[in-house]
RODO-2510 file (C-alpha; in nm, 4 decimals, decimal comma):
residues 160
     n   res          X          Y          Z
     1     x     2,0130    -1,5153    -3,9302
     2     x     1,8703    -1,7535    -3,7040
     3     x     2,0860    -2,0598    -3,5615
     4     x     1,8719    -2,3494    -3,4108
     5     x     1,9740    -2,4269    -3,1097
     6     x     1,9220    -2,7494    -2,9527
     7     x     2,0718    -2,9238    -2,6232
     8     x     1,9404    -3,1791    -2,3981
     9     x     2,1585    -3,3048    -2,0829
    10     x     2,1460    -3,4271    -1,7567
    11     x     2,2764    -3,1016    -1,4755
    12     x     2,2664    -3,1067    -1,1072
    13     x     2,1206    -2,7884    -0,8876
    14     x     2,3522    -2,7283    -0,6144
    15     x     2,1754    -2,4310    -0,4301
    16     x     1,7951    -2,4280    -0,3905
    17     x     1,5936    -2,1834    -0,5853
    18     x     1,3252    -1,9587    -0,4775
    19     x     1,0074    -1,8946    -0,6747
    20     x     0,7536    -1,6721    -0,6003
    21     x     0,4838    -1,5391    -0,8388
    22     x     0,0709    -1,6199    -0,9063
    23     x    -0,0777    -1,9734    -0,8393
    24     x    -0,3408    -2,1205    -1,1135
    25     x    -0,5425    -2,2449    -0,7799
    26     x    -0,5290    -1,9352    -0,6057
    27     x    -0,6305    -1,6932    -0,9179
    28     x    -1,0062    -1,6826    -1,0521
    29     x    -0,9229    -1,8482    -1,3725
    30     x    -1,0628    -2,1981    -1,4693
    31     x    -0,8247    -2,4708    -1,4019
    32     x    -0,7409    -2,5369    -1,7804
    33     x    -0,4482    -2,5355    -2,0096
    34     x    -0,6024    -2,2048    -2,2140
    35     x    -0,5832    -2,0506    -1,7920
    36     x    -0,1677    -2,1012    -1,8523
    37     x    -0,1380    -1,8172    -2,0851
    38     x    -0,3816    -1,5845    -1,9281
    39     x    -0,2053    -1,6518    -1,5799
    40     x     0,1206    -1,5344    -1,7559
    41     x    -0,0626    -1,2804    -1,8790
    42     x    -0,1717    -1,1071    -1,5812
    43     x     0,1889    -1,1842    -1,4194
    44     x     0,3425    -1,0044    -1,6900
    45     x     0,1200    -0,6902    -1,6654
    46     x     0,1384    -0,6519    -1,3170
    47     x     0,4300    -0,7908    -1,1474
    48     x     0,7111    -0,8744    -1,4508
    49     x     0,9950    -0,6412    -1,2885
    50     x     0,8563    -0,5293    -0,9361
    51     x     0,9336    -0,8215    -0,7357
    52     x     1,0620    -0,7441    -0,4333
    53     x     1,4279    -0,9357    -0,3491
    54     x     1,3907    -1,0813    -0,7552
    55     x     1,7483    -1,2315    -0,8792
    56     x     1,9377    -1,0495    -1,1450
    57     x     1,9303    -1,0840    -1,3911
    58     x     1,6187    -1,1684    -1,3739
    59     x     1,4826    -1,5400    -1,4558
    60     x     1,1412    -1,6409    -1,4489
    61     x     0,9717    -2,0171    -1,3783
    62     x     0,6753    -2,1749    -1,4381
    63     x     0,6310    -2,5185    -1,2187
    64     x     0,3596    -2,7649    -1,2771
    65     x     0,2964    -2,9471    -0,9561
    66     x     0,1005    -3,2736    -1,0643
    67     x    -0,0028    -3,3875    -0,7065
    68     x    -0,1922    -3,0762    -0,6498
    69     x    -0,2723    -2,9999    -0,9507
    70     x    -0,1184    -2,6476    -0,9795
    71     x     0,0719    -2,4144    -1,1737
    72     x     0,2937    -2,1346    -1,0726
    73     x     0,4253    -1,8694    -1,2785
    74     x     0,7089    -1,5797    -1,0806
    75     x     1,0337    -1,5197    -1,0720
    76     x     1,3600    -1,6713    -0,8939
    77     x     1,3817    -1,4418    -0,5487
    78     x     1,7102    -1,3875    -0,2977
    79     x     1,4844    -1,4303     0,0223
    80     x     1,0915    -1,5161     0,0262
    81     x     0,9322    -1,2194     0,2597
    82     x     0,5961    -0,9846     0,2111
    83     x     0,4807    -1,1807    -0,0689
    84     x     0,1610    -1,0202    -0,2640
    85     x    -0,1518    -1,1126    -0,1494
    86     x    -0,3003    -1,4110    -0,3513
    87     x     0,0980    -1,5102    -0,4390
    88     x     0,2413    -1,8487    -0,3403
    89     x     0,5989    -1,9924    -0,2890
    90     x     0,7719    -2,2905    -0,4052
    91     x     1,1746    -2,3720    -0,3665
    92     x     1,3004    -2,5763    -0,6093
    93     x     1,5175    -2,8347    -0,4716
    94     x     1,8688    -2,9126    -0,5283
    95     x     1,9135    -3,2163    -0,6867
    96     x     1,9671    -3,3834    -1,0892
    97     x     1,7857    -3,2556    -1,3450
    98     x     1,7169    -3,2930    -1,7235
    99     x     1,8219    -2,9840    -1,8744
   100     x     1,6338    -2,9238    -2,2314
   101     x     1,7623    -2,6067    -2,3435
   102     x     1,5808    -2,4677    -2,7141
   103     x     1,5324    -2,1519    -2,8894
   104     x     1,3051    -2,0080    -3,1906
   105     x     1,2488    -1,6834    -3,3792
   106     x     1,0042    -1,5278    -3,1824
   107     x     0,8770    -1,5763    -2,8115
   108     x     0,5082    -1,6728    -2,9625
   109     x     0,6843    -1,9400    -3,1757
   110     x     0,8602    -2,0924    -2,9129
   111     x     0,6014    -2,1477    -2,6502
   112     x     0,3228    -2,2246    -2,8807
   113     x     0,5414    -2,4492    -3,1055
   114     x     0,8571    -2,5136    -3,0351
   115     x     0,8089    -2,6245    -2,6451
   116     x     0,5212    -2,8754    -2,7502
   117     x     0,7464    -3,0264    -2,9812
   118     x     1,0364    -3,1296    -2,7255
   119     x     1,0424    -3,5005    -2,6084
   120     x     1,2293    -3,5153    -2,2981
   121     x     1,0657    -3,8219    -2,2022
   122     x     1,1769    -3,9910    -2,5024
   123     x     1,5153    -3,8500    -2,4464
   124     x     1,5512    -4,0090    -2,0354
   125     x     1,4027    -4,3845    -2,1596
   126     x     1,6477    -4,3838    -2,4462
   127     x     1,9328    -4,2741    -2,1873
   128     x     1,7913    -4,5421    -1,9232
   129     x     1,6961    -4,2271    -1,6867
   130     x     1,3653    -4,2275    -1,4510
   131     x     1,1705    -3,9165    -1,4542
   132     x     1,0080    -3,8016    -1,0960
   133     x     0,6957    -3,7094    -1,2329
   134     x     0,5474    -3,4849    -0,9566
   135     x     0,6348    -3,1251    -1,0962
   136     x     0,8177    -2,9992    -1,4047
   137     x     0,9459    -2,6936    -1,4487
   138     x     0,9542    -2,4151    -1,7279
   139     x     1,2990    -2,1364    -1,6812
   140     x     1,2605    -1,8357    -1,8828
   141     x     1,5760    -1,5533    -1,8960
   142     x     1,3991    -1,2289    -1,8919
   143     x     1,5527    -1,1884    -2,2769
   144     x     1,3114    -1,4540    -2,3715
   145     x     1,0266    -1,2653    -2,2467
   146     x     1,1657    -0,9557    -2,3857
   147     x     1,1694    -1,1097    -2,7428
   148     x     1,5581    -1,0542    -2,7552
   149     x     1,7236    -1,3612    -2,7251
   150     x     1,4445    -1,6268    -2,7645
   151     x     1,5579    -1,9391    -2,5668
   152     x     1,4611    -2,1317    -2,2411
   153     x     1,4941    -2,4654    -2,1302
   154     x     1,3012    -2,6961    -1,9112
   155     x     1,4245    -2,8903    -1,5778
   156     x     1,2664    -3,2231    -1,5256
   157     x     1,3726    -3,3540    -1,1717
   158     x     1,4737    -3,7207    -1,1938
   159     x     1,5023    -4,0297    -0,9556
   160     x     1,8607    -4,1513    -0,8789
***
């Protein structure tokens, strides 16, 4: 039976955290939103479990870098080294963070639904929080993926 699960918090990131995976600007894919799920896509096909020095478990990211404008989908790494040609890096810095952790039925249901639903901007105004609005960032356990345990959350840095 499925137990909605709901959570939305303010956390602080002690340790940096390694990312490296496909860029958006670096692929041959339009730069749209309908690009997102095809980037994923090929990530999943051809990399999802062969990164070298990848984490374990494994946890994979998706970061939105509004300045740029780019989007990077990978995995957290121990050390960044012989990256795949075409593959970008980004470290994550330590620092405070909204935390809005969700779940759904099915992996489909919660990116396509669920995820568009969340307000976490709502959430820091009515909390008297400022957002720093130059990246956002998507963290999915590899049993999300897998369609096992279907939850993520997102990190939204903020200004202290």
């Amino acid at each position: 039976m499925f137990i909605e699960k709901s959570n939305t918090e303010v956390i602080t990131i002690d340790k940096e955290i390694k990312v490296v995976g496909l860029s958006l600007q670096k692929s041959s894919l339009p730069l749209s939103f309908d690009s997102l799920g095809k980037l994923w896509g090929i990530y999943g096909e051809k990399y999802r479990g062969k990164v070298k020095k990848a984490i374990e478990p494994i946890v994979e990211y998706a970061i939105a870098l509004n300045k740029v404008p780019d989007y990077i989908t990978g995995c957290a790494v121990t050390e960044i080294e012989n990256m795949e040609e075409g593959w970008v890096s980004y470290i994550i810095p330590q620092g405070k963070y909204i935390k809005d952790n969700f779940n759904a039925e099915s992996f489909y249901q919660l990116t396509t639904e669920i995820m568009g639903k969340r307000n976490v901007k709502a959430w820091a105004k009515a909390n008297n929080i400022k957002i720093n609005k130059e990246y956002s960032i998507e963290v999915y356990p590899i049993e999300a993926v897998k369609d096992q345990n279907v939850e993520m959350y997102t990190l939204t840095p903020i200004i202290e």
